[in-house]
C-alpha positions in Angstrom: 268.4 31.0 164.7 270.5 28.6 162.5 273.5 29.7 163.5 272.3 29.3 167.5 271.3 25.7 166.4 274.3 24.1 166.5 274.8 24.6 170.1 274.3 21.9 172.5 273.3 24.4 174.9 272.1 27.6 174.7 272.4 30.5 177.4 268.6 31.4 178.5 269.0 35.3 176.8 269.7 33.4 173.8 266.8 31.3 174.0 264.5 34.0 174.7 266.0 36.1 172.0 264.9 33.2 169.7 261.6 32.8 171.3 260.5 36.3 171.6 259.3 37.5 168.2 259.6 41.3 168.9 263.2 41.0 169.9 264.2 40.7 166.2 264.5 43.0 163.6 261.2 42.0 161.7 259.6 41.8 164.9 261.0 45.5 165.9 259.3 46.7 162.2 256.4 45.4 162.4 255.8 46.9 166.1 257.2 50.5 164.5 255.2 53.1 162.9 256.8 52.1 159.5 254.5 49.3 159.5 251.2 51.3 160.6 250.9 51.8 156.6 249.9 47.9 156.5 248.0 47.6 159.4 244.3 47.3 157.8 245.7 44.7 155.2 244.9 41.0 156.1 248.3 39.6 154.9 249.9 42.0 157.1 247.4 40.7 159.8 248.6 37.1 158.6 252.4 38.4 158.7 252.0 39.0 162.4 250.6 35.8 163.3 252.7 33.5 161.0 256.3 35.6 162.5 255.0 35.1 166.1 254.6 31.1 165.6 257.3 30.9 163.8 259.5 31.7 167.0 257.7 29.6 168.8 258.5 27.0 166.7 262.1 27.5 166.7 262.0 27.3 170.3 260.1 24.3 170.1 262.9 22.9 167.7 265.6 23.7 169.9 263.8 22.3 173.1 263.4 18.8 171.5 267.3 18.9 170.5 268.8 19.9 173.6 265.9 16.9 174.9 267.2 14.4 172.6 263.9 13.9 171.0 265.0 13.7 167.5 261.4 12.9 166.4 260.1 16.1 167.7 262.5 18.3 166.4 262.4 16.9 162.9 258.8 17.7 162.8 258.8 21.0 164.4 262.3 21.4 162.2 259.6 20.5 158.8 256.7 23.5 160.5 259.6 25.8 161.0 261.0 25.6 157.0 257.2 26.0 156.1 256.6 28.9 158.2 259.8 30.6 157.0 258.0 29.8 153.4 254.9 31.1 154.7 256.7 34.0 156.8 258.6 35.0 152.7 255.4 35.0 150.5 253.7 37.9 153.1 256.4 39.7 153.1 256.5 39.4 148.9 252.8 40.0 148.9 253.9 43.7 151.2 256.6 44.6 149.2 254.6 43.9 145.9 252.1 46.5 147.5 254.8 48.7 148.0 256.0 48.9 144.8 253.0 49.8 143.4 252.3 52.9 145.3 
């Protein structure tokens, strides 16, 4: 995502690659059976939610730049760094479990 930022304009696949939270990798695991180990825990529950806002965000961030509304995009820049926080500590809280079992 940070490194499609810096483009004044980005091609639509590359937009919906950023907006589409099962096209990345996290997105692809927590869709797999891998992740069907966490599915009855609520931070997993939590993980899904926060990781599909946080692409929405990002394409919310790069919407506002490519509009010129600097404004915007600094506040939905500030939601993005927090879900990226929020996005880390779930995925700490998993692998925590994991490491106990």
């Amino acid at each position: 995502i940070a490194s499609l930022l810096s483009n004044e304009k980005l091609a639509e696949e590359d937009f919906e690659e950023i907006t589409q939270h099962d096209n990345c990798k996290l997105g692809q695991w927590l869709n797999s059976e891998a992740a069907l180990a966490f599915k009855d825990l609520p931070d997993f529950q939590k993980l899904i939610e926060s990781h599909a806002e946080f692409h929405k965000l990002a394409g919310n961030m790069i919407l506002s730049l490519q509009q010129d509304k600097e404004a915007a995009a600094i506040g939905a820049g500030e939601e993005f760094i927090r879900m990226s926080h929020e996005l880390i500590n779930y995925l700490q809280v998993l692998q925590e479990i994991t490491d106990k079992k």
